[in-house]
C-alpha positions in Angstrom: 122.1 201.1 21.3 121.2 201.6 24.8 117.4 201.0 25.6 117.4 202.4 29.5 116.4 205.6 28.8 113.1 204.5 27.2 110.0 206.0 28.8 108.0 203.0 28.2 110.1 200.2 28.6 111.1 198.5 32.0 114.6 195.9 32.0 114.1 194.0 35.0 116.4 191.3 34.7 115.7 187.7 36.0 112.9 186.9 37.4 112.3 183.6 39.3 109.0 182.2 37.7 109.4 180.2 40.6 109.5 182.1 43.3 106.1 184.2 43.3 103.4 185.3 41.2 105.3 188.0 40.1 105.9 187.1 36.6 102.6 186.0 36.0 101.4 189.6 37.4 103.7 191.8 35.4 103.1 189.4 31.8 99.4 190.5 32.9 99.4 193.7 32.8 101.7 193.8 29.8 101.1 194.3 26.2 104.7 193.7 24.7 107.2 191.2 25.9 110.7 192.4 24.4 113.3 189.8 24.0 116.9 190.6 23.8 119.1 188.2 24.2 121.0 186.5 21.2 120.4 182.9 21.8 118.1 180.5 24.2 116.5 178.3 21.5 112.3 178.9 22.0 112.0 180.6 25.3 109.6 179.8 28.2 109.0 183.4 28.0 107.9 183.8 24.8 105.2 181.0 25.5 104.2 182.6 29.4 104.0 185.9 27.4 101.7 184.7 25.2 99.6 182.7 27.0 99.0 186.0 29.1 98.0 187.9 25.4 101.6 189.6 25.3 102.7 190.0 21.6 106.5 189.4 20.7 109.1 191.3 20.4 112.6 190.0 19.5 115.7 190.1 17.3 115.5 185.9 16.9 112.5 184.1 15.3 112.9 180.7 16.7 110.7 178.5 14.6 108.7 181.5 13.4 107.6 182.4 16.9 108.3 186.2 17.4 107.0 186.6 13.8 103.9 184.7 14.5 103.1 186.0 17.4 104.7 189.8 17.3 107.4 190.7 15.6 111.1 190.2 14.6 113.3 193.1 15.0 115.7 194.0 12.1 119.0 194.5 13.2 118.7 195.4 16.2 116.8 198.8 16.1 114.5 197.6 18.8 113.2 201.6 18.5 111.5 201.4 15.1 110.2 197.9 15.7 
């Protein structure tokens, strides 16, 4: 399924936590952090989007993570979630 074309979601691709304050400033002003990808064992993102109050979005549940703390999508319909 292809997710561009959704009025409220932004894919911005990597993002150098690094570099700036910029993913601090954009997991502020978010309510949902959507994770796509397949496999990365328990993300730093999922733990900087909480600690900024972002609930979870994600197809994987890495020790119970997304579920705790969002919600795991069911194959792959990132939509209905």
């Amino acid at each position: 399924m292809d997710y561009r074309n959704l009025p409220n979601l932004e894919m911005l691709g990597f993002i150098d936590q690094f570099a700036a304050m910029s993913l601090s400033q954009l997991f502020g002003r978010s309510w949902i952090m959507v994770k796509h990808r397949a496999r990365e064992g328990l993300p730093n993102a999922f733990i900087e989007a909480c600690a900024h109050g972002c609930a979870i979005l994600s197809a994987v549940d890495p020790d119970g993570f997304a579920s705790q703390f969002g919600y795991q999508v069911q194959d792959d319909n990132f939509v209905a979630a």
